[in-house]
C-alpha positions as CSV (number, residue, x, y, z in Angstrom):
1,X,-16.5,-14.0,-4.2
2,X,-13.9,-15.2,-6.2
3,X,-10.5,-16.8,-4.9
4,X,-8.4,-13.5,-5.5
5,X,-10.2,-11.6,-3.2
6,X,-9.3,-13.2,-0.4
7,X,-5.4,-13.7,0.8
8,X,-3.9,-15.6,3.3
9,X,-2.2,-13.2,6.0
10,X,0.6,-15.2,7.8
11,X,2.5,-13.5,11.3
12,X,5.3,-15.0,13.6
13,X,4.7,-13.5,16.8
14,X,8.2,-12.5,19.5
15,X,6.3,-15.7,21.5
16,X,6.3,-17.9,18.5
17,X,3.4,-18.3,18.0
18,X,1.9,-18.8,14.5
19,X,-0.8,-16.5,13.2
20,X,-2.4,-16.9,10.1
21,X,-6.0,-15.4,8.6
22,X,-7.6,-15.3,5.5
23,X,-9.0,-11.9,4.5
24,X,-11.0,-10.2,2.2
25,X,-8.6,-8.3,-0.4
26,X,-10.1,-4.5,0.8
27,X,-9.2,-5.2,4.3
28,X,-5.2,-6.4,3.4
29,X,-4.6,-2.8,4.2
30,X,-5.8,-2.5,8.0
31,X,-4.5,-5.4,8.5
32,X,-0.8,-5.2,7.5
33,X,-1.5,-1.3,9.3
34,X,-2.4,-3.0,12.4
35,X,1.0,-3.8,13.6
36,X,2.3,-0.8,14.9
37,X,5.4,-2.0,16.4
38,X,7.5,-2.3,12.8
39,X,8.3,1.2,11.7
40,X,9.1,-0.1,7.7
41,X,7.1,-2.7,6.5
42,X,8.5,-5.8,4.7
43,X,6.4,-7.9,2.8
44,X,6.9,-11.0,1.1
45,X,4.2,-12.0,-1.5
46,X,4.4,-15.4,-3.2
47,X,3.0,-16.8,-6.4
48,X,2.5,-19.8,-7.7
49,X,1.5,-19.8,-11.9
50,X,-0.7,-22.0,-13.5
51,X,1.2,-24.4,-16.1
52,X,2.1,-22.9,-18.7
53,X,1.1,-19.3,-17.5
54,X,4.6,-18.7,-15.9
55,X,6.2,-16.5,-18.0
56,X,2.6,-14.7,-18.6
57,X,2.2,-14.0,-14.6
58,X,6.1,-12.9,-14.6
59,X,5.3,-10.3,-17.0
60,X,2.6,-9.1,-14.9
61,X,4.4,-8.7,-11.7
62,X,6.9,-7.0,-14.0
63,X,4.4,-4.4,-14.9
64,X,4.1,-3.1,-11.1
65,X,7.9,-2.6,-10.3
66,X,8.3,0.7,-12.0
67,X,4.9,2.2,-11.0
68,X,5.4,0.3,-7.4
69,X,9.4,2.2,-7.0
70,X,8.0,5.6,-8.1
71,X,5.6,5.8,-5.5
72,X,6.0,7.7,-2.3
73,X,7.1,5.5,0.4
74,X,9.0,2.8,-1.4
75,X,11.7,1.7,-0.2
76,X,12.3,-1.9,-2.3
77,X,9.9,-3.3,-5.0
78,X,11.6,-6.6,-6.5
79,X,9.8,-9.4,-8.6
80,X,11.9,-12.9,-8.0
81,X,11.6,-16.4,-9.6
82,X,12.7,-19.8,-8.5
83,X,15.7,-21.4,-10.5
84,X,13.9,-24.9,-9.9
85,X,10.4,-23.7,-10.6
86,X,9.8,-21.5,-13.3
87,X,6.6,-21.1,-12.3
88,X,6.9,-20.0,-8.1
89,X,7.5,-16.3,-8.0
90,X,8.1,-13.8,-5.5
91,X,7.9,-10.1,-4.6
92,X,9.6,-8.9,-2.0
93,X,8.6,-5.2,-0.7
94,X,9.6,-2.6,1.8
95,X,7.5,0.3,2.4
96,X,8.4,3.3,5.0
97,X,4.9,2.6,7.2
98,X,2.0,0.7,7.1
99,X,-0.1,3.8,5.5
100,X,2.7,4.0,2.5
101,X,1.3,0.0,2.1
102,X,-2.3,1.2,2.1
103,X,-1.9,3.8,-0.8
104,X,0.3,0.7,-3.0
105,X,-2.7,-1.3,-2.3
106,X,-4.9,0.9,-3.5
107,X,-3.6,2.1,-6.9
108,X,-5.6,1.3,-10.1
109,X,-2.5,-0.9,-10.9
110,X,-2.5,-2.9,-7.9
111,X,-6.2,-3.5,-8.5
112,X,-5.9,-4.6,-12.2
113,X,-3.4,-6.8,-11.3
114,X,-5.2,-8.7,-8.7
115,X,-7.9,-8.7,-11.1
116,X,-6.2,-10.9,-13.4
117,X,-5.0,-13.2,-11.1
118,X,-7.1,-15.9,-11.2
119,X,-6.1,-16.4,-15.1
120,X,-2.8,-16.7,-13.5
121,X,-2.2,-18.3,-11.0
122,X,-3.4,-21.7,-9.8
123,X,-2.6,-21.6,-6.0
124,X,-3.7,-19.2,-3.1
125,X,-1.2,-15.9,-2.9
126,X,0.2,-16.2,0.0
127,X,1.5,-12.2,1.6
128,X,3.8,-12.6,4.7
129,X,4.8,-9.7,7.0
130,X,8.4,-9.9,8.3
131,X,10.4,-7.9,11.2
132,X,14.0,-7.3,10.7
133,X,15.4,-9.8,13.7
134,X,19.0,-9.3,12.4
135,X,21.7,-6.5,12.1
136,X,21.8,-3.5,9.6
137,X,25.4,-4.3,7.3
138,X,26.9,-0.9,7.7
139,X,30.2,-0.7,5.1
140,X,31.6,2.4,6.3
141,X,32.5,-0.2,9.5
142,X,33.1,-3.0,7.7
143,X,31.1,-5.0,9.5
144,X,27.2,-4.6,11.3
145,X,25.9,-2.0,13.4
């Protein structure tokens, strides 16, 4: 098994406390599904390129926002990289539930992607699952709700 096919799942808990697994890439899916308290799910994938690959992996996590925004489901799909690093990226998702996730995962796009990965990057990808603790801006009050 190469490194790719694992990722490192990291969740908070409401009690604080700090859970983190590593898992084979084919069971990402049930486990970001198997959290059926958040109703949208918000990921937060981060990427760290090998030197001199930066610009290389940046083009590849380019590749899946317009394939990633057209699918059902998607509620955000952006591609972010540091202004002190240019090689630390990030991708920061929403999808409308856990089973909208599953399908993204599963797309031949997805798959070639984390094929080449290991060409790419030189750390562990690191995918962290976030609930929304704070308000919802709302401009029609000027303020939250």
């Amino acid at each position: 098994m190469t490194r790719y096919e694992t990722f490192r799942i990291v969740r908070k808990g409401l009690d604080g406390v700090v859970e983190a697994n590593t898992i084979e890439a084919e069971s990402l899916e049930a486990v970001m599904a198997n959290d059926d308290q958040v109703a949208v799910v918000n990921n937060v994938a981060s990427f760290r390129a090998l030197p001199g690959s930066g610009d290389r992996l940046g083009a590849a996590l380019a590749e899946l926002v317009a394939p990633s925004r057209s699918e059902p489901g998607c509620l955000r799909y952006e591609v972010y990289q540091a202004d002190d690093d240019d090689r630390a990226w990030l991708v920061l998702e929403n999808w409308c539930s856990a089973d909208a996730f599953d399908h993204h995962m599963s797309t031949s796009y997805v798959k070639g992607f984390l094929a080449e990965l290991p060409q790419l990057c030189g750390d562990d990808v690191v995918i962290r699952r976030y609930r929304q603790r704070s308000t919802t801006v709302d401009s029609s009050v000027g303020g939250q709700r």
